[in-house]
N, C-alpha and C positions, 0 to 999 in steps of 0.2 A: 504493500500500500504506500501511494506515493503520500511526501507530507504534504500536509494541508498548508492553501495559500490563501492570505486574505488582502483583496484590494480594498482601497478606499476610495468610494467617486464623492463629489461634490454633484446631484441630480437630484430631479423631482419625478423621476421616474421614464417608462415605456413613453414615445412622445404619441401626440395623437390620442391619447388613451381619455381624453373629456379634461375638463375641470377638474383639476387637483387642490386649488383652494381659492376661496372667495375670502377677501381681505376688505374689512370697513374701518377706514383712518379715520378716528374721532378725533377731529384736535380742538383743544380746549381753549378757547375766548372769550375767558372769566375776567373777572374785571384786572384780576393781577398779572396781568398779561398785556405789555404796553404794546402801542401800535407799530412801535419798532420789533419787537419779540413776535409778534403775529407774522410780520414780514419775515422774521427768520425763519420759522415754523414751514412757511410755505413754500418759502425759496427751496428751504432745504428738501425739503421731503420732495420735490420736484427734481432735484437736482439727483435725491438719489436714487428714486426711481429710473431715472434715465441712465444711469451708471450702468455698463457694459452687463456687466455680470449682474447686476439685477436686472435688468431688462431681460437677459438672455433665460433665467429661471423663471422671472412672468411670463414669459412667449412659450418656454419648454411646456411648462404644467399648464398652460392655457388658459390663466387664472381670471378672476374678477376682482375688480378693484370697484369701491364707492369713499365716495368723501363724505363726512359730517364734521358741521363745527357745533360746538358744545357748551354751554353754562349752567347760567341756574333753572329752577325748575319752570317748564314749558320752554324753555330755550334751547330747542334741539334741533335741527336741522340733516336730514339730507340734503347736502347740494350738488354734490354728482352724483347720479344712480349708478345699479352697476355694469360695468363696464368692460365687455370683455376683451383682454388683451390677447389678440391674434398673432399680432405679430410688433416689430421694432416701431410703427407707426401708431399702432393703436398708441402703444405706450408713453410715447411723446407727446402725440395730443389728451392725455389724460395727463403729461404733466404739465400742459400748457394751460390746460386749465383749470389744473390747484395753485399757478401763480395767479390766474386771473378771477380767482373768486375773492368778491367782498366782503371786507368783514360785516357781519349780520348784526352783533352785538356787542358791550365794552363796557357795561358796569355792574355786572352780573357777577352772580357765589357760583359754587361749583356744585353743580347738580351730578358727580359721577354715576350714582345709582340710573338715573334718567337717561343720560345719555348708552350708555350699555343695554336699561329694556327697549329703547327705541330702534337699537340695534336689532335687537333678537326677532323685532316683527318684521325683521325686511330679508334675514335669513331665507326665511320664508320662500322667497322669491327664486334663490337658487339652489335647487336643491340635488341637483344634478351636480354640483360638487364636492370633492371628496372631504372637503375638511372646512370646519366656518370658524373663522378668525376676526374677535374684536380687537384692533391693534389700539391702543388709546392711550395718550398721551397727556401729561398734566402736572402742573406747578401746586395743587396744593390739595388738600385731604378734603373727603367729602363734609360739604355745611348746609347741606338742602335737599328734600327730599326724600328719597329710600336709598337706605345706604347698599351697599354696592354687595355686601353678603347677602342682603333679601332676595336679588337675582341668581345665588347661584343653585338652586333646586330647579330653574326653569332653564339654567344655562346648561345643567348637567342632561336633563330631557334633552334638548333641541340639537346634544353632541356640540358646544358654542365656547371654543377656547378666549378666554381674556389673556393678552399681555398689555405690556403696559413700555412704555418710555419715560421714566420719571424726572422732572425738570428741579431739582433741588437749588434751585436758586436763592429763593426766602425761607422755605425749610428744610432745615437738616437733619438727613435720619428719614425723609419723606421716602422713599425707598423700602422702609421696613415697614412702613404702614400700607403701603401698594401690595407686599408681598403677603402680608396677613390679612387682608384685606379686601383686594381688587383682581387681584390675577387669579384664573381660575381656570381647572379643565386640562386637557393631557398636553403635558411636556409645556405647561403654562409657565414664561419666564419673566422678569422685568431688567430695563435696563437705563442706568444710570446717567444723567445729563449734567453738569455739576452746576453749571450755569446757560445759560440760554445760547450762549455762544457756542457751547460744545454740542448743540443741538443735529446741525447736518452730521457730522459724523456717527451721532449716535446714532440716528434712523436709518441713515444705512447702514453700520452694522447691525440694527436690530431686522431689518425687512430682512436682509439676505441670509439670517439666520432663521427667520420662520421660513423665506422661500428652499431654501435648501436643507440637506441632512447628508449624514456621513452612511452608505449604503454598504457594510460586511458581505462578501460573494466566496462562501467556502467551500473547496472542491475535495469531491475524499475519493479516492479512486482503489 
């Protein structure tokens, strides 16, 4: 028996095989979150979505992307529905316009629990793919609303992973109240922004780690 070999690919699987994951970006435009910091939010997540190697793992898995921005309670919004990235075009016009969406709102608490169930009814919609991703992003802990563990008996039903992008600018340690808290569901992570400025980097490392995984191929002969 020969000895056993293990590759490791960076993929999203067989291509062609449907929808591998629908992703809804909730970014948060609570009141603590100046007009400058919204700009960052946008730019960045723009920027990184069009980044080679994320694009290329949106197009592989043939995913769905939707935008929402988010506050206090009744302040939730879809502003792109979802959208599915076919290929290197789709994806740039979907980052062209998360730089070109308005801010909705700017003196508003942070409704987290709210923005994650309004997530969960638009699921709904796609259900042809294989895995459903709230990606959600946010500078401060919930203060309005239903707090964000009330959702997850409905998150657990619907198969509805939360991660999180945590902006620890004004608070320190926000991080450990996301992770007890907020993220939810299989292989659920969060990731750390330390100030708003480390923001593009962090989203792209966070997307390209839900869009990708490390794939073990063991052969025993």
């Amino acid at each position: 028996m020969r000895a056993a070999f293990l590759t490791s690919l960076l993929c999203l699987g067989a291509p062609a095989q449907g929808c591998e994951v629908a992703l809804m970006l909730a970014v948060d435009v609570s009141g603590s979150v100046s007009p400058n910091e919204y700009r960052i939010q946008m730019d960045g997540l723009a920027a990184a979505l069009v980044d080679r190697a994320i694009s290329g793992a949106l197009v592989e898995g043939q995913a769905k992307l939707a935008l929402m921005q988010w506050t206090g309670s009744g302040r939730q919004r879809v502003v792109i529905n979802w959208t599915d990235m076919t290929d290197r075009d789709a994806v740039v016009g979907f980052a062209e316009q998360v730089t070109l969406e308005p801010r909705l709102w700017r003196n508003f608490s942070t409704a987290i629990g709210e923005a994650i169930a309004l997530s969960i009814s638009y699921f709904a919609q796609v259900p042809e793919c294989a895995r459903h991703v709230i990606d959600i992003s946010g500078d401060g802990p919930n203060n309005e609303g239903r707090p964000p563990t009330a959702l997850w008996d409905a998150l657990a039903e619907a198969q509805i992973t939360v991660n999180a992008l945590v902006i620890e600018d004004s608070v320190q340690g926000l991080t450990d109240y996301f992770e007890a808290e907020v993220i939810t569901g299989d292989g659920a992570f969060a990731v750390t922004a330390n100030r708003f400025s480390d923001y593009p980097a962090q989203i792209a490392k966070k997307l390209y780690r839900e869009l990708t995984k490390a794939v073990a191929v063991l052969e025993l002969e």
